[in-house]
N, C-alpha and C positions, 0 to 999 in steps of 0.2 A: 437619398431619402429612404430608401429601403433598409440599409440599415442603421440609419437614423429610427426607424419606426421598430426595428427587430429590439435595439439596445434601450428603447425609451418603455417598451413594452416588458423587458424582462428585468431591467433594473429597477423600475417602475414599482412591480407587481411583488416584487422581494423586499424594495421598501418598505411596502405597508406589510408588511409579514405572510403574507402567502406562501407556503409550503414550496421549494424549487421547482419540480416538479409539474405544478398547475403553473408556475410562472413561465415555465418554458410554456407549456400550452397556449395559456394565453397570447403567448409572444409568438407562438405561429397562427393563431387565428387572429391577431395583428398584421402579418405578412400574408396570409392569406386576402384580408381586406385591400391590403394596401396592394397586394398582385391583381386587386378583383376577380379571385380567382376562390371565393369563401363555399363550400361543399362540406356538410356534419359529415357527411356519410366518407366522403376521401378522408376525412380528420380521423375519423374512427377507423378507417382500415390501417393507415400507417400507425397508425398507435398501435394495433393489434399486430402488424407486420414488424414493427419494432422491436416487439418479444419473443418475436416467433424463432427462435434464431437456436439453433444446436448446439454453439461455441458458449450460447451464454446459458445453458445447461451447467456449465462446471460452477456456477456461481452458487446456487443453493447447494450441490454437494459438498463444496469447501467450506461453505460457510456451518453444514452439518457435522461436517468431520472436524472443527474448527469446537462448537460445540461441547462433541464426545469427546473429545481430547482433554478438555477442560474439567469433566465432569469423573472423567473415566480413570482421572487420574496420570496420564500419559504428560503432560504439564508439569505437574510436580515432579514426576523423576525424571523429567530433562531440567529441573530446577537443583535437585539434588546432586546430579551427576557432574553439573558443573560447579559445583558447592564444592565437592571432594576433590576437585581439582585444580582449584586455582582459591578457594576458600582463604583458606590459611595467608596469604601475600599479604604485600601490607596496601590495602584498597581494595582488596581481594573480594569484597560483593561486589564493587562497581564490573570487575571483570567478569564473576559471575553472571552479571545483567545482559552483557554486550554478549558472551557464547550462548544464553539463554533465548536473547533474540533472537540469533541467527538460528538458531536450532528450531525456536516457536515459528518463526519465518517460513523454514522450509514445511510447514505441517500446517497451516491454518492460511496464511495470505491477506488477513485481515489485521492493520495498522492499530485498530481500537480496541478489538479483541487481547492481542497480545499485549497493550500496554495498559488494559484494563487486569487482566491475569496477572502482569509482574508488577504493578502498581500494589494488589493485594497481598499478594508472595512474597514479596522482596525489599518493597520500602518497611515496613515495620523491621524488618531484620536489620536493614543499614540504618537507621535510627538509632536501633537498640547498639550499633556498634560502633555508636560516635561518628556517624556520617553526619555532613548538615542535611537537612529536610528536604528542603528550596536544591540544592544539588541534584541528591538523590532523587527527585523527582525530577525534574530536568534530564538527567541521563535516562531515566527509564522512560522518558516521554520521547527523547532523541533516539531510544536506541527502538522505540514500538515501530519508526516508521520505515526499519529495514524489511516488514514485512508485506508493501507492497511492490519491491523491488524483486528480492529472493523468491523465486517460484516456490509453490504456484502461487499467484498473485493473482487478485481478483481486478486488481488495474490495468493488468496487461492484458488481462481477457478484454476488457472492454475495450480500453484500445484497441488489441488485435482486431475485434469485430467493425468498430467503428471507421478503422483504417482499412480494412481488407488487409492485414499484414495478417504471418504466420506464427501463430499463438507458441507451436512448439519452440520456434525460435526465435522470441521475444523470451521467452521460459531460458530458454539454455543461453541468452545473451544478459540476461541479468542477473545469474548468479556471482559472476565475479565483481563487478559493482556495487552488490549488495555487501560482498565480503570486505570488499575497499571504504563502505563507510563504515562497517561494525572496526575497520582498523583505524579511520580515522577515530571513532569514539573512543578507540582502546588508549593512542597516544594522549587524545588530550584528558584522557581521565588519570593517565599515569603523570602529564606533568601539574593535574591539578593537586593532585596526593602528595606533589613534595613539599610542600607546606605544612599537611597535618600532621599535625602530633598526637593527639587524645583519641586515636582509632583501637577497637579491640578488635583484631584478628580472631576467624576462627582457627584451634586448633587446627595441625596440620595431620590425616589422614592418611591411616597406616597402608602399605600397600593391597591389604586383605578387605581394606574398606573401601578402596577405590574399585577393583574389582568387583568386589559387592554390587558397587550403584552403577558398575559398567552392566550387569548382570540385569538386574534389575530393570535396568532404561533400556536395555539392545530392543524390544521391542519398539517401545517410541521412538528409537532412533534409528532405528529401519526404514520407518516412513519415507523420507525425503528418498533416498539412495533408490527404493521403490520406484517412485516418480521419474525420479531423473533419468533412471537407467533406460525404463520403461517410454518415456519421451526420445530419449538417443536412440535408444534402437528402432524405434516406430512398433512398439508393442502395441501400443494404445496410445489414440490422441489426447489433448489435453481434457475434454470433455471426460473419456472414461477414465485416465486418470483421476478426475473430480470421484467419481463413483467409486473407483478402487479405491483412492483414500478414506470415504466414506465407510466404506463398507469395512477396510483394513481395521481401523479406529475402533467400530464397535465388536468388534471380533477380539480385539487385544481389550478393550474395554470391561467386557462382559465373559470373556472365555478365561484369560491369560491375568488380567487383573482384579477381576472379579468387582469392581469398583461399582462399577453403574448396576443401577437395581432397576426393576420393573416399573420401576414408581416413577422415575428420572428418567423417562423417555419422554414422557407429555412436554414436560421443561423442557429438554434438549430439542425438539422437533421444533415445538412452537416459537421460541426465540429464533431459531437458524429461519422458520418461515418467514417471523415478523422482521428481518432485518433481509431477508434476500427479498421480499415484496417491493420493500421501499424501496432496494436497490434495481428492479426489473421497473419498476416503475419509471423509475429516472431514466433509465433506457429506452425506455418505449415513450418518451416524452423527448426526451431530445431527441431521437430516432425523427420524429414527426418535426421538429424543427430543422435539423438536419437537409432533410430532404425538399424544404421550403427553402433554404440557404442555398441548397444545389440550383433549386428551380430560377431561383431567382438570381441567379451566375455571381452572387458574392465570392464564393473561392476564386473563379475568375479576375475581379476586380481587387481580391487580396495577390492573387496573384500580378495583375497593372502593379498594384503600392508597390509591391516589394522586386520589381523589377532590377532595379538600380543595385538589387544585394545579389541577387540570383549569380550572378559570375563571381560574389566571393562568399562561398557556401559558410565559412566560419564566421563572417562576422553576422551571415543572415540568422545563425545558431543561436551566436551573442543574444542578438535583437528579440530572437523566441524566447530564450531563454529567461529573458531578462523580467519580455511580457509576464510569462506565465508568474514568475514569481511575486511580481507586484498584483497579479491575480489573485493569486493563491494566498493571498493576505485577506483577502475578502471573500472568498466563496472555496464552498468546499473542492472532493478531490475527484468525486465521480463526475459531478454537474461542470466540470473546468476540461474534465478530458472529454467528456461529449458534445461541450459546445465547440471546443478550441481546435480539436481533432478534423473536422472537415473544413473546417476555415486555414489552418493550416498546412496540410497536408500538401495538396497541387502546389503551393511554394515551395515544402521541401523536395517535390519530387521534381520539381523544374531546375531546382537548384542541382541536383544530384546526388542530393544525401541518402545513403544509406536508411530506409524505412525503419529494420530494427534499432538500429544505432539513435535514431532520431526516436523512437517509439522508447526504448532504455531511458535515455536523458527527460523526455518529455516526463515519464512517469515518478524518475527519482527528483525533479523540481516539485510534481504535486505533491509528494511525500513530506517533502520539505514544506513545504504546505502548509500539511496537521501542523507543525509545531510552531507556525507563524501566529504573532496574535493579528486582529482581535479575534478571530474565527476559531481559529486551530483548531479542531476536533481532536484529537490526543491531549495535547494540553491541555480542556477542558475534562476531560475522561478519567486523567491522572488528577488534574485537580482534586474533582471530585470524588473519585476513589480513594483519594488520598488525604482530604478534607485539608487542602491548603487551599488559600486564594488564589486566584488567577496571576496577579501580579509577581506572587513568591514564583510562581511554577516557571512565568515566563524569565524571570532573572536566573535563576535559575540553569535551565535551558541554555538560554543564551550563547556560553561557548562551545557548547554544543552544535549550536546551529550554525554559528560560523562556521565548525569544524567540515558540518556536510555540506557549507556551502561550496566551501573550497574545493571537497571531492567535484562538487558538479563546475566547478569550474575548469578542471584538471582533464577533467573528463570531454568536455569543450577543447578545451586546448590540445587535445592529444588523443584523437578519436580511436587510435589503436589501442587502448586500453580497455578500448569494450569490442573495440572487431576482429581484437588476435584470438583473445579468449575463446570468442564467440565462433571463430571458425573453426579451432579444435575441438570445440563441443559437437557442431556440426559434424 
């Protein structure tokens, strides 16, 4: 009955279009009624206690340094630099796409952000070069969502918080994952090219020109190596790394690129605000449901369900796995990892799964996510950006997302692929 009344209440309340957000709200002052247990005054403290939190400090400064990145110019010459590098092949933008992810990936952490950025960059260019539209769009919608995988990621933060796991290494267990699907996108873009004929390559770049744009980018492409190094060695937590990229960004922005002016601070500020609000918001709202779910021993009772799986840890995987992604076809990627995250969690950890390893996988399914219809939020992002239909975008896409699905299957199958990594990093 209890969580007959949590699911009737949030599904409920999203039905008629309520904001996620107030829907989770609602749906703990649902379970508050249904506990008899209904107090404004405990609703308002967890909410507030929700936010209060230090780890989820790196969210507005990624999301600022995500921003200046953008504005400052640092974008574009990690758009050039892998221009002059793999340009010239033949499909050679689509592989520009896939090194430009990974590169936007490690510097920003936001899925929408970077497929909003290379949607305007880079589809007019594979257009103009005899790419199809509906493709091109599609890979850069597939390739946006290696940026909540590749640290810093703004999904693993909330994870890590949500789970009590250790953000630095959920950070250092996702980079090789991340890199594992920018490979898978790489093959299947190279066997979808053997077909085309009518492509114009760009000229290929003389060795004085690649140095050039190596020249040129070493700043933005410092960032990440900053972070990482900075994480391994326990310089700074993931928090103040938020703020040293922040702060790195408008220093290369404003000193070394001279790009950002006086005037493109209000813009840059206020968007990184209006978009890390909504996202602390949704934290501090499921936070308070969260902690109803606990009250009310559901992890418990997920735990009785899934008894029967608990002594074969892989197929319980399967079973998550599977959940989330039939999820993730209906609801976005923050509100799926803070409702899912404490309901699943005392399963994995009964079972014996490895936290980060389960925290990796869990995050590259919501990823997978974005590009599911009818919801996708990247798919709509590039749509729109892009001014194609929903339906081209998602055809599109399509062998794409098989492509990732398969990473995450493999990745299930052969859990040493994210914890051999992950311990040399360590």
């Amino acid at each position: 009955m209890i969580l007959t009344t949590f699911l009737v209440a949030l599904l409920g309340s999203m039905a008629i279009g309520m904001p996620i957000a107030f829907a989770l709200m609602v749906s703990a002052v649902a379970l508050m009624w249904q506990l008899d247990m209904f107090d404004a005054q405990i609703l308002a403290q967890n909410l507030i206690n929700g936010a209060n939190s230090f780890p989820l400090l790196a969210v507005p400064f990624f999301m600022l340094a995500g921003e200046i990145m953008t504005v400052g110019g640092l974008s574009r010459r990690i758009v050039n630099f892998a221009m002059v590098l793999v340009g010239h092949v033949r499909g050679g933008l689509g592989y520009v796409t896939i090194i430009t992810a990974c590169l936007m990936a490690a510097l920003s952490g936001s899925a929408v952000a970077d497929a909003a950025a290379m949607t305007a960059l880079l589809l007019p260019m594979m257009v103009a070069a005899g790419h199809d539209k509906k493709q091109a769009a599609g890979l850069i919608a597939s390739a946006g969502i290696i940026a909540p995988v590749i640290p810093p990621s703004i999904g693993l933060i909330i994870f890590g918080v949500s789970a009590n796991v250790s953000i630095s290494k959920l950070f250092l267990a996702g980079i090789f994952p991340g890199l594992l699907m920018g490979a898978a996108l790489w093959f299947t873009w190279a066997w979808l090219m053997r077909r085309e004929k009518n492509l114009t390559p760009t000229p290929r770049k003389t060795l004085r020109e690649v140095l050039q744009a190596a020249r040129e980018g070493i700043w933005a492409l410092g960032m990440p190596v900053i972070i990482v190094v900075g994480l391994r060695f326990g310089i700074f937590t993931p928090t103040e790394a938020a703020v040293v990229a922040a702060v790195y960004a408008l220093f290369v922005s404003t000193v070394i690129y001279r790009e950002m002016s006086w005037k493109d601070f209000y813009q840059v500020f206020y968007n990184s605000a209006k978009v890390s609000a909504i996202i602390m918001l949704l934290v501090a709202a499921a936070m308070v449901s969260a902690w109803l779910i606990t009250v009310a021993g559901l992890p418990d009772r997920m735990v009785d369900l899934l008894e029967p799986l608990i002594d074969n840890p892989m197929l319980l995987m399967i079973i998550a796995m599977i959940l989330v992604v039939l999820i993730g076809t209906a609801m976005d990627m923050t509100p799926t990892i803070l409702i899912l995250t404490p309901v699943l969690m005392p399963a994995v950890k009964a079972a014996g799964i490895d936290p980060v390893y389960f925290g990796v996988l869990f995050i590259i399914n919501n990823a997978i996510g974005l590009i599911t219809p009818p919801v996708g939020t990247v798919l709509n992002t590039v749509a729109g950006v892009g001014r194609l239909s929903m339906d081209d975008t998602v055809r599109g896409a399509l062998p794409f997302l098989i492509a990732q699905l398969i990473v995450l299957a493999l990745l299930v199958l052969f859990p040493s692929l994210v914890l051999v990594p992950a311990h040399w990093l360590y």
